[in-house]
C-alpha positions, 0 to 999 in steps of 0.5 A: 500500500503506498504511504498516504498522509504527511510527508508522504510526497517528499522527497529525501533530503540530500547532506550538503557539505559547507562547500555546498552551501557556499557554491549554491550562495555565490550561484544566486549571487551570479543569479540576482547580479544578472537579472539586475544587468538584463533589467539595467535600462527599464527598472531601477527599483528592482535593479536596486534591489537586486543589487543590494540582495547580492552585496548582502550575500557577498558579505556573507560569502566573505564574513564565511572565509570564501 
């Protein structure tokens, strides 16, 4: 009978090395960097806000040691 109720569709979790989770912050980082260049000529609210969502996670990253 297959599992029915809570949790029952989630998949299993996968163990992150610190490695991991540092690589997956400098990839949004790259992401939010991007998206504000695309938006550079039209959008300067939203350009401002992803550029000061990426410095943040740059001081992360770099509070971190990467």
């Amino acid at each position: 009978m297959p599992d029915i109720g809570v949790g029952s569709t989630e998949a299993e979790r996968c163990d992150l090395t610190s490695r991991d989770v540092l690589d997956i912050v400098q990839h949004e980082i790259d992401e939010l960097s991007r998206a504000a260049s695309l938006l550079c000529d039209g959008q300067p609210e939203s350009v401002a806000r992803l550029r000061h969502q990426a410095a943040i996670l740059t001081v992360v990253l770099a509070k971190a040691g990467h």
